[in-house]
Each structure stands twice: as C-alpha cells, then as structure tokens.
C-alpha positions, 0 to 999 in steps of 0.5 A, spaced: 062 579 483 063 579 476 067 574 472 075 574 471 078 574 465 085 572 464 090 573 458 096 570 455 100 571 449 105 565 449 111 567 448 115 565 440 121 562 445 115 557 448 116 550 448 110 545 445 105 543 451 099 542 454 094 547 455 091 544 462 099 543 463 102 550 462 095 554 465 096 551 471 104 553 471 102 560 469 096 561 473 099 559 479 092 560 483 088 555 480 088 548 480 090 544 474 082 540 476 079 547 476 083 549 469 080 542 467 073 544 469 074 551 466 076 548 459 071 542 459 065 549 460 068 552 455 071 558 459 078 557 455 078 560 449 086 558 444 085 564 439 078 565 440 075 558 440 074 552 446 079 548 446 081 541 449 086 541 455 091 537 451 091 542 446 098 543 445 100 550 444 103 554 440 108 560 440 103 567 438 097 563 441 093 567 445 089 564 451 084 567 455 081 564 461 074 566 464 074 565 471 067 565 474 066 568 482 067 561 487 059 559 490 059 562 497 056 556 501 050 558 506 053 560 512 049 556 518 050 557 525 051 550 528 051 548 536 058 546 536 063 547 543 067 552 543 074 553 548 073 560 549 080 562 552 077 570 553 071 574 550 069 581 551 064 585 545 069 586 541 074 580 539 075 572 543 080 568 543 078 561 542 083 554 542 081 550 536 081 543 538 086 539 531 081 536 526 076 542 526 077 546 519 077 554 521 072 555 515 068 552 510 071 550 504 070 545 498 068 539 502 068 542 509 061 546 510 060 544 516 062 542 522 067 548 521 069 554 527 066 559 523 060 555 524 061 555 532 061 562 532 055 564 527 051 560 533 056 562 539 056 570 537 051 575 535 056 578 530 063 577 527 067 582 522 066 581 515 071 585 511 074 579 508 071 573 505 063 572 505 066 565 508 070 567 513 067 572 517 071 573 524 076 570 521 083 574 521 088 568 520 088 561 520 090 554 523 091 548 518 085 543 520 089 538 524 093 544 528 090 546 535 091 552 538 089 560 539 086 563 535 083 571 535 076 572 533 074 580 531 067 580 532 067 588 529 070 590 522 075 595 526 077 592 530 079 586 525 082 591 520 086 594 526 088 586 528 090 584 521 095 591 522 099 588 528 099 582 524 102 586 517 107 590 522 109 583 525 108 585 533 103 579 534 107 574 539 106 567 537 109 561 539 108 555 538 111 547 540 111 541 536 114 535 535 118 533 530 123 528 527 130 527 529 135 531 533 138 537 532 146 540 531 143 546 533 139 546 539 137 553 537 137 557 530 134 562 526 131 560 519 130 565 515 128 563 507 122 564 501 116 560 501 111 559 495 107 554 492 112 548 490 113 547 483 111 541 482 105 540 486 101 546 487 096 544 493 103 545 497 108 550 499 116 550 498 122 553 500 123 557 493 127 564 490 121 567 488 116 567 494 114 571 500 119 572 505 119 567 511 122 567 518 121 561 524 125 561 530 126 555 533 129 553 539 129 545 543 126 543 549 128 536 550 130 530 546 126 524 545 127 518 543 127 518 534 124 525 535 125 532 539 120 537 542 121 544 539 118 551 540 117 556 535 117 563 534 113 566 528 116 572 524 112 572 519 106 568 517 107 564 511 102 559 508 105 551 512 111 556 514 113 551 521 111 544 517 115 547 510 121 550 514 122 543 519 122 539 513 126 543 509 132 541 514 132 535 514 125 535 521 119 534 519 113 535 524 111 528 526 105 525 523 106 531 517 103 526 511 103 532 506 111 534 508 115 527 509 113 527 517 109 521 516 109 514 512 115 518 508 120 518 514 117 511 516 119 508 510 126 511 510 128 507 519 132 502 519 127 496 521 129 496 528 126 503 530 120 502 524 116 498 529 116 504 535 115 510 530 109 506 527 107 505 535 108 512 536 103 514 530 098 510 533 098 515 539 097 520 534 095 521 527 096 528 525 101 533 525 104 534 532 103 542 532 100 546 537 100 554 537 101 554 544 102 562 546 098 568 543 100 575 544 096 582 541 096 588 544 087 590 544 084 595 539 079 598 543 082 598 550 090 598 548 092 593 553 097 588 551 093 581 552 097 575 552 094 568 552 097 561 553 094 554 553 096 546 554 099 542 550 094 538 547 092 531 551 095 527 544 101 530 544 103 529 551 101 523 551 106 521 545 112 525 548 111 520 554 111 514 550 117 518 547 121 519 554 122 512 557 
C-alpha cells in the first residue's frame, strides 16, 4: 500500500482558521487526532512547508496531506466461543453476544469475532480489509445478533451483492424510550457523519439514503419494545434514526439514550430508570431475524434467534 496524498487549495472567500480544525471539516474521513498526528510527523505541508495545527489559513494557500497506509495488526486465532446458528463449507451464521467487537481495530486486538473465527474456520474470504477476513457487515460492539460469515470470496462477493441490491430480510428488536403516536411508521432520511462530532453520525442533507421501519410491540413503563426493518444499512442507522425522533435506544450513551435522557426525568421516574440501567448497561439492540438467499445452493435461508437474557430481563422489570 502506498502513501495517500490529498490536496487543498483554499478558496479566497475562506475565513481565517486552524488548520487542525478546517482538515478535519474538509477531510471528513480522518479524525481531528489523527490530522493532530499527521502535522506533528510532519505529514502536512502549508505551501510546501511543515506547519502547526494552529496555523491559521489563509486564502490561495495550498495544503497537502500525506497519509500513510493504516498498520494491520497481526491477526491471531484465539480459542473464544462462538454461537454458531448454521455452517456449512461455504458460509455460517453466528449470533454475536453485546461486548464482543466484529474486528480488530485501534484498542480491540483481541478478543474480537475475527479472532474466534481465525480458530474456529480453516479459511474465511479476504476481498475486503486485511483485518476483516469473513466479515461481509458488522454490528456495533455492544449490539448482539446474527451475522453472516463468507468463508470464500465468492461467495462473500455474491452476499455483499444482496445486500447492495437490499434483498437481505433484517429484522431487529430493541428497547427504547418513550411511547410512540405512531404505533407504526416508516422513517425515510439522510445519514452521514455529524457536523459537530465527527466520531458519530446524524440526520444531514448531504448523507447516504437511509431507511428504517418501525413497528411497536408493547409499551413499557417509560420505555417501548420495538421491532425494526432495515432498508438500508447506514453506519448506527437504528440508534441514529430513534434518536432522531425524540426515542433513543435504551442505555445509548453516544445518542442520548442514557445519562442524557436520565438527566432530562422529573425525580420521581429518575430513581427507576436508573434502576433500570443497572439491569442493562449497553444499548438495548438486538438483530433478531436474518434472512439470505444461499450462493452456492440458492435456497433461501432464514435465521431467528432470542432475544437476549439482559434485555428480557429488563422488559420485565419494565412490565410490573
């Protein structure tokens, strides 16, 4: 892999601002602490000279970014358990438990699915990231649910194609804040990184199109049991899209769905909701239901799988 290089000419109508600053709006990929990390190294060049990332800019300057490849972590099989739900030669199905990351990343090298399935499978695709072998989409750390595994590439390529062609059945449950007017309802938006917090995503003109159907199957005291339909698979779609109306996911402390909403209780509901987050302490989100039609054989599979023991365990102390 080589190095990366990105160049900027600032426009003349551009207001005066830090460099650090105005790279991570214009590069919206990168982190404001990586571009921090990159002008420290000297990667960053203000008229063909290192700069400071308080630099102010100016207009007619040009900027040049040199990104080098991300390191790849060395990939290490690892005796973990895995939930398989189905398996033959060519893919399986596994139901990932909340807390377990998909993939090594920065901080998680270990302990991951990737690494449970280096051990458990003699072979997993490797069309896309070197980190990412078998991996054809992903859950957040603290969701549970089904997942597919390719363990060939064409196989991989032909899944990763249902899913681009949105004929995947996804279904997933989740508890979440509030009561709804609408007991059904079809929310259909834009997804993209947030303006003012690029590690988290929002409801904004300029992003991917985004669908989520909701439906509720029982109200709770303070909160509501839901299920929901994937359209499309937005990076933190569901978490994004409940939030955005006013019902964040449970114990979502990146969408408002934990000490946010806690804060905003009158006094006399706080004591039971924080109650509640003592029975479960992670998003309450679950991919419940999986449904694909097989490469090799071309027979529709579908999967279901319970609802996990924490959130059942809250949705009844919810109920009395």
């Amino acid at each position: 892999m080589t190095v990366e290089k990105r160049e900027i000419v600032i426009s003349p109508h551009q207001q005066h601002e830090r460099l650090d600053k105005f790279l991570t709006q214009t590069l919206g990929n990168l982190s404001r602490t990586r571009l921090q990390k990159l002008i420290e190294q000297g990667q960053v060049l203000v008229n063909g000279k290192p700069a400071k990332a308080s630099h102010l800019i100016a207009p007619w300057e040009k900027i040049e970014v040199f990104i080098p490849p991300p390191q790849v972590p060395e990939l290490i099989p690892e005796d973990i358990p895995l939930d398989i739900i189905y398996e033959d030669k060519y893919l399986l199905v596994v139901n990932k438990p909340a807390g377990m990351v998909v993939h090594p990343a920065c901080g998680h090298y270990s302990g991951t699915l990737v690494n449970a399935l280096l051990y458990h499978c003699h072979s997993l695709s490797r069309t896309t990231s070197p980190v990412r072998p078998g991996i054809v989409h992903r859950l957040d750390k603290d969701t549970s649910g089904l997942l597919v595994v390719a363990k060939t590439d064409e196989v991989h390529r032909q899944i990763s194609e249902q899913f681009s062609a949105r004929t995947i059945e996804r279904q997933y449950v989740a508890i979440v804040w509030g009561h709804f007017k609408k007991k059904t309802d079809t929310l259909i938006t834009h997804i993209g990184r947030s303006p003012t917090n690029r590690k988290k995503m929002a409801v904004v003109e300029d992003g991917k199109l985004a669908i989520t159907t909701y439906e509720v199957i029982e109200e709770l005291n303070m909160l509501s049991l839901i299920r929901l339909k994937l359209g499309t698979g937005r990076t933190h779609q569901i978490r994004v899209h409940m939030a955005a109306i006013g019902h964040p996911v449970f114990a979502d402390y990146v969408y408002g769905g934990k000490s946010k909403k806690l804060s905003s209780l009158p006094a006399a509901q706080r004591s039971r909701a924080a109650h509640y987050l003592e029975i479960l302490n992670r998003q309450a989100l679950h991919a419940k239901t999986l449904g694909f039609l097989h490469p090799v054989t071309k027979k529709w599979l579908q999967f279901d799988s319970e609802i996990p023991q924490d959130m059942q365990q809250l949705i009844y102390a919810a109920q009395r």
